[in-house]
ZAZA-14625 format. One record per residue (C-alpha): z, x, y. Coordinates in steps of 0.05 Angstrom, whole numbers, padded with zeros to 5 digits, always signed. Layout:
ZXY/...
END
This chain:
-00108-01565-03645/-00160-01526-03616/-00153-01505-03542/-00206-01524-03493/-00257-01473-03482/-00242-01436-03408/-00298-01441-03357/-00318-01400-03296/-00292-01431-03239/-00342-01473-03199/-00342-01468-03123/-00347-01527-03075/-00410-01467-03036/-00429-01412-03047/-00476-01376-03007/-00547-01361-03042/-00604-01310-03034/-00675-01329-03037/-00709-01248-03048/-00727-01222-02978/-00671-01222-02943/-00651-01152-02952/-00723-01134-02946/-00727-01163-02871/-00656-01128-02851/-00684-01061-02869/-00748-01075-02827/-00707-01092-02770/-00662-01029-02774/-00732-00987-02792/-00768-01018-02723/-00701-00997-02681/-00687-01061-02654/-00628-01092-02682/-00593-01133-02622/-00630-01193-02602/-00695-01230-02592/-00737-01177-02632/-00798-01188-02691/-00750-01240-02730/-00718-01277-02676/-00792-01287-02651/-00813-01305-02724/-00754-01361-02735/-00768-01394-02663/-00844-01397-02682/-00830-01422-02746/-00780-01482-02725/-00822-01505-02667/-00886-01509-02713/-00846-01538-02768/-00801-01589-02722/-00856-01595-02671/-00799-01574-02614/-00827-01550-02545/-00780-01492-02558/-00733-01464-02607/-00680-01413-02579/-00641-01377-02638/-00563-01371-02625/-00506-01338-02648/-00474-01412-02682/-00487-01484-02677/-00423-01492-02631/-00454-01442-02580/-00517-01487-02586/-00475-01546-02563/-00444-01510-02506/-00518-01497-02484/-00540-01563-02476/-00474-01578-02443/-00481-01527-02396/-00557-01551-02378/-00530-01622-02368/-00494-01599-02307/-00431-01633-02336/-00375-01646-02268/-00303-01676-02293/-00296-01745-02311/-00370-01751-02328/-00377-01786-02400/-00402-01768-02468/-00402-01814-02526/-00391-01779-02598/-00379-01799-02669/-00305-01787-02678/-00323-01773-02755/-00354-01704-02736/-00336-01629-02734/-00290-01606-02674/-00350-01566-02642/-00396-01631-02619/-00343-01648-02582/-00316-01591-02554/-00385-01559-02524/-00372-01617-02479/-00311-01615-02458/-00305-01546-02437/-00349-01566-02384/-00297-01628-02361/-00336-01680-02392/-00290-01731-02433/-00311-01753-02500/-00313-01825-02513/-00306-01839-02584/-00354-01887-02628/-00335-01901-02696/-00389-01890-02752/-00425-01942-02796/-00398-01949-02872/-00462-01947-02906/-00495-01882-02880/-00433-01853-02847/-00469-01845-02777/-00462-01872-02714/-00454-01938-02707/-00511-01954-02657/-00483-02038-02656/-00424-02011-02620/-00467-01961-02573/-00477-02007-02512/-00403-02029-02496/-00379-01957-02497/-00432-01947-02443/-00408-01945-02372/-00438-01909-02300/-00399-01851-02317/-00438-01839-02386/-00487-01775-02383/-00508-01774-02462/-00496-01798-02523/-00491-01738-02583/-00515-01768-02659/-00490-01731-02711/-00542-01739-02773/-00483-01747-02816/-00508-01700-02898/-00580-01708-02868/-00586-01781-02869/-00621-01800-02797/-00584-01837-02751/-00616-01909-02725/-00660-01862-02673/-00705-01926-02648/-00638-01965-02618/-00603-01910-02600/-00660-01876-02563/-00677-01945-02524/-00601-01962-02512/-00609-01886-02478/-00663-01903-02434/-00637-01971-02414/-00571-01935-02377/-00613-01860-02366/-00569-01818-02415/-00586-01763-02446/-00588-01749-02527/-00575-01688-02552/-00580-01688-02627/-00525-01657-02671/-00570-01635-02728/-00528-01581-02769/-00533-01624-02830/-00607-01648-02822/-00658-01601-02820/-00721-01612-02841/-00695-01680-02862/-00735-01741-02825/-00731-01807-02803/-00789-01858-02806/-00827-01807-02817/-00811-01751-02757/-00769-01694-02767/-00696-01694-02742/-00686-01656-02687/-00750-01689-02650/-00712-01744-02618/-00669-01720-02563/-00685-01689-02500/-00638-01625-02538/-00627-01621-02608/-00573-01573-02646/-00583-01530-02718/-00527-01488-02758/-00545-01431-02795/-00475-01429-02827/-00464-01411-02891/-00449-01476-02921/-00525-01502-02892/-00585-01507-02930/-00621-01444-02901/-00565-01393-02876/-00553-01334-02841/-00483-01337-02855/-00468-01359-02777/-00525-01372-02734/-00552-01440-02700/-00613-01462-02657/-00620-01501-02601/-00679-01549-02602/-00714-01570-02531/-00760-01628-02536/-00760-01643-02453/-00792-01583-02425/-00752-01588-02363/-00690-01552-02393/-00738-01493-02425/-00739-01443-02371/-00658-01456-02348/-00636-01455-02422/-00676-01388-02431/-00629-01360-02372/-00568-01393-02397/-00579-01361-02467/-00587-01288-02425/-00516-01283-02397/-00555-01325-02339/-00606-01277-02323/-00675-01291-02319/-00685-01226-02365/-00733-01268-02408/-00775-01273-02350/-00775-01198-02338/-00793-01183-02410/-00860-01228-02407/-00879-01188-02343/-00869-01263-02302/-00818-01213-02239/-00818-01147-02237/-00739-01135-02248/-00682-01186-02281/-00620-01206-02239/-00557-01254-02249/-00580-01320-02219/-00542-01376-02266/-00482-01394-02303/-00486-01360-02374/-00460-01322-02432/-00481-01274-02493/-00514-01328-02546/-00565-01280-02577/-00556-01265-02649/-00576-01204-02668/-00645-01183-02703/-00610-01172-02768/-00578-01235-02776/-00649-01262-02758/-00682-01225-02813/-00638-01249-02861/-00656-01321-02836/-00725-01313-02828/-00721-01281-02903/-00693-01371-02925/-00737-01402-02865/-00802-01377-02901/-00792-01410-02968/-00757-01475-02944/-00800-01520-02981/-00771-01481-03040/-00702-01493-03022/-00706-01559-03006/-00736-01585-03069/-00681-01547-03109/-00638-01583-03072/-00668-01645-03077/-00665-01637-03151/-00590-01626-03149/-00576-01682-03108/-00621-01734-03153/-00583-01703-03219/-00515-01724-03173/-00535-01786-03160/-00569-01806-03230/-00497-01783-03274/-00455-01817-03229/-00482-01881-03210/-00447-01921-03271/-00382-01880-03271/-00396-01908-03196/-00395-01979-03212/-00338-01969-03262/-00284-01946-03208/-00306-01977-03146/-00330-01911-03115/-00387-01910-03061/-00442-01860-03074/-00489-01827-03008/-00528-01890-02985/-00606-01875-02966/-00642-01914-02923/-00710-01933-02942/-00738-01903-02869/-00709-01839-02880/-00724-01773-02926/-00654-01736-02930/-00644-01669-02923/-00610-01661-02995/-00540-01620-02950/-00488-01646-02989/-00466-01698-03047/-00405-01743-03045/-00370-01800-03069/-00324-01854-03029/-00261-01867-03075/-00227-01937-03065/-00171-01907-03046/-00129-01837-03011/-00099-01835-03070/-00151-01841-03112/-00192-01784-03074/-00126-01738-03085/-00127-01743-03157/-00196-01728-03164/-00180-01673-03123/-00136-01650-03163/-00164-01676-03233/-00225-01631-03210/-00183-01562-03192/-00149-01572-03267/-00214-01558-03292/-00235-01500-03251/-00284-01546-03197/-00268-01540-03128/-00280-01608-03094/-00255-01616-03015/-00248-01676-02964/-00287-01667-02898/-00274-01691-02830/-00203-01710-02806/-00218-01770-02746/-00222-01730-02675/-00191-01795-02631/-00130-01782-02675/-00120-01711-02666/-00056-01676-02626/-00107-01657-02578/-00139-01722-02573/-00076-01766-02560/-00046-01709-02517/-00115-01716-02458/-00121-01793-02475/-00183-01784-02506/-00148-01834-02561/-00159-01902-02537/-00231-01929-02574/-00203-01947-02652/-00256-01927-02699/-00221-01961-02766/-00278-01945-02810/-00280-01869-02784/-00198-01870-02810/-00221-01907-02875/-00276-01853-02893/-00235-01793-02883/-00183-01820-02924/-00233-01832-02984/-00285-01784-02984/-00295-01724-03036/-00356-01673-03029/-00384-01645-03092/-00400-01568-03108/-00471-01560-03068/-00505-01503-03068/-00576-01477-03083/-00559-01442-03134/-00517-01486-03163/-00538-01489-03238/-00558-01551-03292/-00495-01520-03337/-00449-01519-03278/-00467-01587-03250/-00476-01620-03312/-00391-01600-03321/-00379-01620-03251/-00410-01690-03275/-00378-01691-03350/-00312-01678-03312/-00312-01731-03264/-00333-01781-03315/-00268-01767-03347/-00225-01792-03287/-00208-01866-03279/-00181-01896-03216/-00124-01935-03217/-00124-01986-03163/
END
């Protein structure tokens, strides 16, 4: 019997060049300014605020140091309020509790795995200072209710968008909503740096403050654009400056975003198209679009009926060289969650998707041969349930 032919192994990412990266690094090392805000930090902020329409875009050193940002312009005292998706990465939540703000939980919805903005208004009480939607793979969260339930009790929204840019919803770019809005520049994102973030500012209020914040709160900025005539320490702050070579590398993906985007559009829609009957067949859930919103093509996966359903695949998958992983484990349930008593909203659908969810290799470069066996492959498996 003849032995099955071995393939490369696929990973779940892998991070991808698009041809100027290098380039860009070498121009920053050849101009002598490698730390930050030089030519390419300058270059990315221009680029996201025309692109996102942002009063300003501020370059940082992650998306988590993006979060602590806005927290720290919010003023946050102890016991003030923040409501958060529990189905989320650790760092949405924790920008805001450094600062002694405790996170109230809100489970997600089970069609587009965001926010559930139904549940928004009885999680709301006179302690509640914002409200934080994650735009769960890209897909917008309900912006119009959540932005009016905001106004109605004068919270603020800062916008976790690590997963969304340049994605939209009813026809405005993610990002454009909140008063603050996040980015990551990780490696697993669309358009990388391999760690880097943004912080979007849409009010113009928080510009000048967040400037100083980002300047180990110094109002160095201001010295720089001639506005005093020396820099001094006159707020709270730290170092969230990435350097110029890191920005150079960005600015070398930021340029030809379109590009990248409709590669990974293409990848997503060839997803999609082979499973959708092997779908059907198992009783798996595939990413649900609404008709209002243009995803930003971040990630592919599938909702098995079952944990141990999703395990199998799991492991089905890694027998033939694919790397598949779960995501988010639910944050009310943590250790560290139950130990503050930050435990006590249940989020049931939250504990459902984490048990069932499987992401798919996604990655720009990820080729026709190497998803069309990522496809073939899951085809073969059958749940049993």
């Amino acid at each position: 019997m003849p032995s099955e032919p071995i393939h490369h192994h696929i990973p779940f990412n892998k991070p991808c060049f698009e041809g100027k990266e290098l380039v860009y690094i070498a121009q920053a090392i050849g101009a002598g300014h490698i730390s930050g805000d030089g030519e390419f930090t300058r270059r990315c902020q221009q680029l996201l605020e025309t692109e996102l329409g942002a009063r300003k875009a501020l370059l940082t050193t992650s998306c988590t140091h993006a979060l602590e940002m806005a927290a720290i312009l919010l003023d946050l005292m102890p016991g003030d309020e923040v409501i958060v998706p529990s189905f989320t990465f650790v760092s949405t939540v924790n920008a805001f509790v450094l600062h002694g703000a405790r996170p109230v939980f809100c489970d997600i919805r089970p069609d587009t795995l965001n926010m559930n903005e139904h549940l928004l208004e009885d999680l709301i009480t006179p302690r509640t200072r914002a409200i934080v939607p994650v735009h769960y793979a890209g897909v917008g969260c309900e912006m119009d209710a959540i932005n009016a339930i905001a106004e109605r009790h004068g919270a603020v929204i800062i916008e976790d968008n690590a997963h969304g840019l340049f994605g939209r919803y009813k026809g405005r770019p993610l990002g454009s909503f909140g008063a603050m809005a996040t980015q990551s520049f990780h490696e697993t994102k669309n358009i990388t740096c391999g760690e880097g973030g943004a912080l979007l500012i849409n009010d113009p209020q928080y510009i000048e403050r967040a400037e100083i914040i980002r300047e180990k709160g110094t109002n160095r900025s201001r010295f720089f654009r001639g506005q005093v005539d020396k820099y001094s320490w006159v707020d709270l702050g730290s170092s969230y400056l990435p350097s110029d070579m890191l920005a150079a590398f960005l600015y070398g993906q930021l340029e030809v975003w379109q590009s990248v985007q409709h590669r990974r559009r293409l990848i997503w829609e060839r997803y999609r198209e082979g499973l959708s009957g092997w779908a059907r067949e198992n009783g798996a859930q595939l990413p649900f679009i609404p008709d209002h919103c243009e995803h930003a093509s971040h990630m592919f996966y599938v909702i098995l009926p079952t944990l141990e359903a999703r395990q199998a695949l799991i492991a089905h998958l890694k027998r033939r060289g694919i790397t598949a992983v779960f995501h988010y484990l639910p944050l009310h349930h943590s250790e560290f969650a139950r130990k503050r008593g930050f435990d006590t909203n249940p989020c049931p659908v939250t504990c459902e998707i984490s048990d069932c969810l499987l992401r798919l290799p996604f990655y720009t470069a990820l080729t026709k041969e190497e998803q069309h066996r990522v496809i073939d492959v899951m085809r073969e498996f059958q749940c049993e349930y």
